[in-house]
C-alpha positions in Angstrom: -14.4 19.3 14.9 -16.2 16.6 13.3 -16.5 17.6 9.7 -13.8 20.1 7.5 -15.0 21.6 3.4 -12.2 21.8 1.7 -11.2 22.6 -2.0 -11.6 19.4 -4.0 -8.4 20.8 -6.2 -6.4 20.4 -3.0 -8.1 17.4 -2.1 -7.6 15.8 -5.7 -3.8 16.7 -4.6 -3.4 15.5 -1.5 -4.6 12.1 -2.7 -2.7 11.9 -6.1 0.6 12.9 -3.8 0.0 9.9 -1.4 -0.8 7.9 -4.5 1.9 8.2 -5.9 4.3 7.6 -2.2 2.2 4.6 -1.8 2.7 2.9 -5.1 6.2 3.7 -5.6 6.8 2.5 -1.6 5.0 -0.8 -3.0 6.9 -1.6 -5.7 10.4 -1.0 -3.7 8.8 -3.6 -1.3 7.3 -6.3 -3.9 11.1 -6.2 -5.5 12.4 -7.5 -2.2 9.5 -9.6 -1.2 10.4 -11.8 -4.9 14.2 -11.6 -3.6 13.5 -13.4 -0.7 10.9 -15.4 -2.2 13.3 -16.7 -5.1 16.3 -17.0 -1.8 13.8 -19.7 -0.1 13.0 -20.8 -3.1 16.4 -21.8 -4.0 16.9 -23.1 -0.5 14.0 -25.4 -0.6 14.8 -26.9 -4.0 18.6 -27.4 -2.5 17.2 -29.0 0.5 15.2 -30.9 -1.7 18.5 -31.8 -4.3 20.0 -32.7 -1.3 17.6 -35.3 0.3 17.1 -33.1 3.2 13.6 -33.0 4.4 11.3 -31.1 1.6 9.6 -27.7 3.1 6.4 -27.1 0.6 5.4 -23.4 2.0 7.2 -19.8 2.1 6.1 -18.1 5.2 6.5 -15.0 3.7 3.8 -11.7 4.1 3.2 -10.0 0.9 3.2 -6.6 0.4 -0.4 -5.3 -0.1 -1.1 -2.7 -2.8 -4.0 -0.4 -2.0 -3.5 2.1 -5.1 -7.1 1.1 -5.9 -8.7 2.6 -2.8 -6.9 6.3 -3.8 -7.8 5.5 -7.3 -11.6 5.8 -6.3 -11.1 8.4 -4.4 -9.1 10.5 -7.3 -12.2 9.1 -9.6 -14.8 10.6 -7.5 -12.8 14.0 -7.5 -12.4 14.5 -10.9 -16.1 13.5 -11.9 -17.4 16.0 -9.0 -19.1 19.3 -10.2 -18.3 20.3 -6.4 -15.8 22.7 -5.8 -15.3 22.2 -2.3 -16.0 19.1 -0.8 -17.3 18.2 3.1 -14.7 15.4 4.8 -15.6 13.7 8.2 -12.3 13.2 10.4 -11.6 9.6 9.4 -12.2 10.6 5.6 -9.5 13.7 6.4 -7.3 11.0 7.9 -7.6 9.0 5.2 -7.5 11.0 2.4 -5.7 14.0 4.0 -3.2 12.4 6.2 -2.7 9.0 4.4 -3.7 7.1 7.8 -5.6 4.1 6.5 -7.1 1.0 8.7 -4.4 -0.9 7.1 -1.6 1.6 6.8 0.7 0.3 9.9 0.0 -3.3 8.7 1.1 -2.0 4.9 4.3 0.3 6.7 5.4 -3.0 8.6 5.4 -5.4 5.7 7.0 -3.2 3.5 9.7 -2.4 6.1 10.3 -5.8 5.6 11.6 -5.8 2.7 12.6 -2.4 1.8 15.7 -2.2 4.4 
């Protein structure tokens, strides 16, 4: 099966719903990500206080926040006249099943700091 119509109503929800997970799964991470950026931080100025050798970078990954990409979708939806709406399998796996290009990249980082 290469395409699905589907009720843009339960589209428009599908989206909001994994929204809403992503965002809320992206700020739990960027809280830890600035606790362990502040941690090094302190550690480097210590280092630094204490004439050991001075470390100028934070190898840390930041969390990435992709709310925008469901915001366009969830745009698109509500300014449609269409009541159903015609998704190609990776638009159903994006928008449907929240499986993204960069999901496992996103899911990894956050784990990260999230634990």
């Amino acid at each position: 099966m290469d395409t699905v119509t589907v009720k843009t109503k339960s589209l428009l929800y599908e989206v909001t719903k994994n929204r809403k997970e992503h965002r809320a799964n992206f700020l739990k991470a960027q809280e830890g990500y600035r606790k362990q950026v502040i941690e090094e931080l302190d550690r480097m100025l210590d280092d630094a206080r204490t004439g050991k050798p001075i470390r100028r970078a934070i190898e840390l990954p930041e969390p990435e926040d992709h709310t925008k990409d469901y915001d366009r979708v969830i745009a698109m939806l509500e300014m449609s006249v269409d009541t159903e709406v015609i998704l190609g399998s990776m638009e159903f796996d994006n928008y449907v099943l929240d499986n993204w290009s960069w999901k496992a990249f996103t899911a990894h980082v956050n784990a990260m700091y999230t634990k």
